[in-house]
N, C-alpha and C positions, 0 to 999 in steps of 0.2 A: 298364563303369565303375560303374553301378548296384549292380552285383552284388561289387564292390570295396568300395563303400562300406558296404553290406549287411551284408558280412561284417567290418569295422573295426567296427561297432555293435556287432554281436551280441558278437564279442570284447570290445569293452567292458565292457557287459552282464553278461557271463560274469565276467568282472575284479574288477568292482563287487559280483557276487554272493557270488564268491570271498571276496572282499576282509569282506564283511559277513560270512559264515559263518564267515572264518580269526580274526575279532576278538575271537569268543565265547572262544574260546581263550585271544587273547593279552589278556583279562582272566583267566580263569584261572588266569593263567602269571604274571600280574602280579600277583594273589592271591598265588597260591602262593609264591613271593619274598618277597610280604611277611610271611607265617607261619611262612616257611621249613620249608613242610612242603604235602605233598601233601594234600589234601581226599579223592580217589578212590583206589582198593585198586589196587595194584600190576596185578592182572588186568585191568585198565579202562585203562592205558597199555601194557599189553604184545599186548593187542589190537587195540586204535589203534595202532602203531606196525607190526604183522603187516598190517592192512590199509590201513594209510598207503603201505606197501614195494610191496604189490601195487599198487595206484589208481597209484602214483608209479612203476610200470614200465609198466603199459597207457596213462600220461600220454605216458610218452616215446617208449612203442613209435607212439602217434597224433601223437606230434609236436605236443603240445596245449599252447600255452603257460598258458592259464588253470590246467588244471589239476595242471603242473608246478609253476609258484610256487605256489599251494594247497597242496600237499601238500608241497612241499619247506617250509616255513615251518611246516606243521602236526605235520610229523616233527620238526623240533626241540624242537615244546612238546613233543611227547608226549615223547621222549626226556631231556628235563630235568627233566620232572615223575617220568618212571623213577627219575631220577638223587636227586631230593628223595625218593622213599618209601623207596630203600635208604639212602639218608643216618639219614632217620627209623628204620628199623629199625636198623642197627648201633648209632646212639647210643642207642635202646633195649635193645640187648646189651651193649652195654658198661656201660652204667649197671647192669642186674641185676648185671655180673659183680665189679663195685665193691662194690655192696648186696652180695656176698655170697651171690646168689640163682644156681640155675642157670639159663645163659642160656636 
């Protein structure tokens, strides 16, 4: 029983920690939305999301619920903030190719 409860803590704990480290983020993410543009280079999310994949398959292979929500939520920022820096670059090519300039 002890050792039941033990472990309901420390999961919290881990929840709580998650939860504080996943928020850094989702101010980020809620930055980013408001500028409608990513802050970080394209290389900086396609990293985070290469080792978001891995973290969020050794989450599942452990059966680790902390750090399955963690990374399942933290894959979406990254993956949206992907989504913001190719937005940013193509209306950057399409704008040169208006101007006239090559893309």
């Amino acid at each position: 029983m002890i050792h039941a409860n033990a472990q309901s803590v420390w999961i919290a704990v881990g929840l709580l920690g998650q939860a504080l480290f996943g928020a850094r983020f989702v101010v980020q993410w809620l930055h980013s939305e408001i500028l409608g543009k990513s802050r970080f280079p394209r290389l900086f999310w396609q990293i985070s999301v290469a080792a978001g994949v891995l973290i969020l398959g050794y989450a599942i292979h452990r059966r680790d619920p902390v750090f399955i929500c963690g990374e399942t939520t933290t894959l979406a920022i990254f993956c949206r903030n992907l989504q913001l820096v190719s937005r940013k670059k193509t209306a950057a090519t399409q704008s040169q190719s208006i101007d006239g300039e090559a893309p």
